[in-house]
N, C-alpha and C positions, 0 to 999 in steps of 0.2 A: 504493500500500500504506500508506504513511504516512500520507495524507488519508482511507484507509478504520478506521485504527487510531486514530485520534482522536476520527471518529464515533461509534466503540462505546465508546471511555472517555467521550463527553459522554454518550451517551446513559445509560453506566452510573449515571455522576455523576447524574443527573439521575432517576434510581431511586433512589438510597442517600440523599441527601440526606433527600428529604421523611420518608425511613423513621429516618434520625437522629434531624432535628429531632423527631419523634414522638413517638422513645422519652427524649430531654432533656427535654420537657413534662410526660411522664406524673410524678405524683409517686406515694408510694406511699400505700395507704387504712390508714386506722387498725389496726393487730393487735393486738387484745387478747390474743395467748398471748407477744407477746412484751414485754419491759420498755420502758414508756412513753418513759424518760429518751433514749435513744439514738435515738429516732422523732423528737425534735424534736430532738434538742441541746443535751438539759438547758437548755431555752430558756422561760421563762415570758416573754410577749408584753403589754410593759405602753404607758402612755401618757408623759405628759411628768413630765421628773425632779422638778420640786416638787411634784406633786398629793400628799395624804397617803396615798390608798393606795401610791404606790411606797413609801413608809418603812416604812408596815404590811407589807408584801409584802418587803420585805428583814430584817424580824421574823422573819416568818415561815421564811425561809429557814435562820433561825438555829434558831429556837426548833424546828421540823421537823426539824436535822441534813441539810437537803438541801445544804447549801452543801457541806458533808463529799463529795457527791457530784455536786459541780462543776453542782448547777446556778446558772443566771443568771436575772437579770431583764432584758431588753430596753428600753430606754428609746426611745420613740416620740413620735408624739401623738393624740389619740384616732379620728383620720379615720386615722392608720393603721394602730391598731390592727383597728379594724372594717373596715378592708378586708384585712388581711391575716384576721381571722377568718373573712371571707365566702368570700375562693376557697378555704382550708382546708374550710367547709363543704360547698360546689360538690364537693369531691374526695373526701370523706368522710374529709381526713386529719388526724392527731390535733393539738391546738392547745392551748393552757391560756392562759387571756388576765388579765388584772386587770378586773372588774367591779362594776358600781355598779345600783342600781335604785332611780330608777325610770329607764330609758335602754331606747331603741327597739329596741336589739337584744335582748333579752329578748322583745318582741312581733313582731320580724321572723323571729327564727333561734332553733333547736331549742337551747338551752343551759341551763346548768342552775349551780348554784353548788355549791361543794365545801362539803362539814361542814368546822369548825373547832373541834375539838374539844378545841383549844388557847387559844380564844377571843383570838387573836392582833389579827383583826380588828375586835375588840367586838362586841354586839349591834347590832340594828335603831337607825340615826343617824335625827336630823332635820333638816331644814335651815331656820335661822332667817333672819331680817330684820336686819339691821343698821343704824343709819341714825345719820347727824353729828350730835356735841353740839347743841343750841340749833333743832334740826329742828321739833322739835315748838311750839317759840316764833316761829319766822321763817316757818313754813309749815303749820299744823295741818291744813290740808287734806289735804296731801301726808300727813302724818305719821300723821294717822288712817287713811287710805286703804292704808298701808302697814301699817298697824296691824293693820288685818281681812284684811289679805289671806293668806288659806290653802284649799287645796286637795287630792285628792289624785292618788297617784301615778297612777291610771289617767287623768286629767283632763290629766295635765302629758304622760301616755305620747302622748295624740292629736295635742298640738301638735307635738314630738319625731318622731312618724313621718311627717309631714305633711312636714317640716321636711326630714328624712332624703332625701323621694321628691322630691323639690326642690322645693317650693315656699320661696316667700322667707317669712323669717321673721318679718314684720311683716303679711305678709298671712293667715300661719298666725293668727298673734296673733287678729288681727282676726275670721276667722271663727271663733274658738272664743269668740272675747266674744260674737259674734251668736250663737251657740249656746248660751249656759248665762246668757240674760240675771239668770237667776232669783238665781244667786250673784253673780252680778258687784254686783247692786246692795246684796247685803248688804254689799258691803265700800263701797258708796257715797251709803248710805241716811242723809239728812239730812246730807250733806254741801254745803258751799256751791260753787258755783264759780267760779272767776277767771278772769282773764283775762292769757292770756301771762307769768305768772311760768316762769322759768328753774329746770329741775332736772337733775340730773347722776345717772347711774347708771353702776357699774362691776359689772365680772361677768367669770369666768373662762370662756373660750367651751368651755367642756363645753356637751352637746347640752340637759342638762336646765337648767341657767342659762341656753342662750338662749333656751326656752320660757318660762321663767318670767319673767324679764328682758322679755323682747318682748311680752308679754302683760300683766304690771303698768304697763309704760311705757306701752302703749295704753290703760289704763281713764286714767292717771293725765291723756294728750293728750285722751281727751274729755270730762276736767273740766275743764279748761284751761291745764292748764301745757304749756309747748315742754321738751319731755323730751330730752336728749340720754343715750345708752349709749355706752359704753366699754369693749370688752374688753382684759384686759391679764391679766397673771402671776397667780398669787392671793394672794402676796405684797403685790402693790402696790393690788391692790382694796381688800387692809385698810387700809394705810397710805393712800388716797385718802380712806376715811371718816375714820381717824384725825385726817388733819391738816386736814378741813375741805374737801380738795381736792373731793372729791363727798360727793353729800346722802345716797345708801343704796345699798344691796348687797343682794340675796336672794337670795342662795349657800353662805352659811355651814352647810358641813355639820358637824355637830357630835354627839358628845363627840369624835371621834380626826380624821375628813380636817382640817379645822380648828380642831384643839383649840391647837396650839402657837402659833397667829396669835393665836386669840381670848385666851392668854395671855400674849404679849406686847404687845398693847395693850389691856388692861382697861385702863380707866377712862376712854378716851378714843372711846369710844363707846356707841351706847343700845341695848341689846339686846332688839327687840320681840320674840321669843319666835318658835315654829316656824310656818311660812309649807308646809310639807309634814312631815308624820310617816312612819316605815315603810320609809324610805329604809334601802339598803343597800350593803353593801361588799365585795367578796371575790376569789377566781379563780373562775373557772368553767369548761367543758370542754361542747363537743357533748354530745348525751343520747346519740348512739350510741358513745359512749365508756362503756359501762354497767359496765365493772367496775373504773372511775374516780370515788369518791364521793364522797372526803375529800382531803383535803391528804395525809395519812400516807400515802394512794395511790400519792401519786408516788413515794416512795421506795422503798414495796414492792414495786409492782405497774411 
């Protein structure tokens, strides 16, 4: 009796379990009739605590009254943020993330940006060239090369999804130079070339600084310098051109993601001007989150 009453509680066990684990997986799908805040957790889903949108985004939270009603910002890093957007998308459940464009999840996944009608996050940024005193005296080749070089967002968007679906990103590089030979030589037309000079570059590993990063370092290798990159903080990118430690950067988003950098060390760097226009900054939200359109959203709706 006892050996036949064990059998039916494993066998039971072993029906309820799978039907548990099930219903703990399942999450639930976005509801637009009911208030968005308590769906996530008054949880906006950001990346890592120096980038300058986190600062913009706790602005906002001010400047909104959202904070009034306990929401937070999330601090992450940007691989997980977009993996936490992606199984959110998979499940069609509701998410708000911190977002930038030009960046691959924009052309992978259905999302959209919010109005700011508070202009918390500024207009349309661009991202300039930065490069070390005395650059353009110790190494004009480089310097010119750095000089011309600009592109745009849908051009940087192919290296970036490339990059995304895993290809390494020197090989991404690589075939987008073979493909757009046409531009590549405006930025290297009547240039000389050398042989084996050393250059340094620093970059914050955001998805759109390694496209760009891996793609100028490569025109710059089949002119002839031994290019070495370096990602690090964005703090310390500046400070590497700053003090000389590396020769250039082409990261610098600007007027607001790095406005506060590019203001603490003026004058100890040379500002070639924007290397991408059009760039952008903000939250954003699935598109089937449709009666989700602005930032004020979240507090009303």
């Amino acid at each position: 009796m006892k050996k036949q009453k064990f059998i039916k509680l494993f066998l039971l066990a072993l029906l309820i379990i799978p039907i548990i684990s099930a219903c703990s997986s399942q999450t639930a799908s976005y509801n637009s009739k009911e208030k968005l805040g308590p769906q996530i957790n008054y949880t906006i889903t950001g990346i890592d605590a120096g980038a300058g949108i986190m600062s913009s985004t706790q602005t906002a939270l001010k400047s909104y009254g959202l904070e009034k009603d306990n929401w937070q910002l999330q601090t992450s890093s940007t691989a997980a943020m977009t993996s936490t957007l992606d199984k959110a998308i998979q499940d069609k459940r509701p998410i708000v993330v911190t977002g930038w464009q030009p960046h691959w999840m924009f052309t992978k996944y259905p999302i959209k940006f919010l109005k700011d009608p508070k202009n918390v996050f500024g207009k349309a940024e661009h991202i300039n060239t930065v490069v070390r005193k005395g650059l353009k005296t110790d190494k004009p080749e480089a310097y010119t090369i750095l000089d011309r070089f600009h592109w745009t967002p849908a051009q940087m968007s192919k290296v970036m999804l490339n990059v995304n679906e895993g290809m390494d990103p020197e090989k991404a590089a690589k075939q987008w130079i073979k493909a757009n030979p046409k531009l590549v030589n405006e930025w290297t037309k009547g240039v000389k070339k050398v042989h084996g000079q050393s250059l340094k570059m620093t970059y914050v590993s955001w998805d759109s600084e390694i496209a760009s990063t891996n793609v100028i370092a490569q025109v710059l290798r089949n002119q002839g310098y031994k290019v070495t990159i370096q990602a690090m903080e964005i703090q310390p990118v500046w400070a590497s051109i700053a003090t000389g430690a590396a020769d250039a950067q082409v990261s610098a988003w600007l007027p607001k993601t790095s406005g506060l950098f590019y203001k603490d060390y003026k004058g100890r760097f040379d500002d070639l001007g924007p290397n991408l226009e059009g760039a952008k900054v903000g939250l954003a939200v699935p598109k089937y989150m449709t009666n989700i359109n602005s930032i004020e959203d979240l507090k009303n709706k």
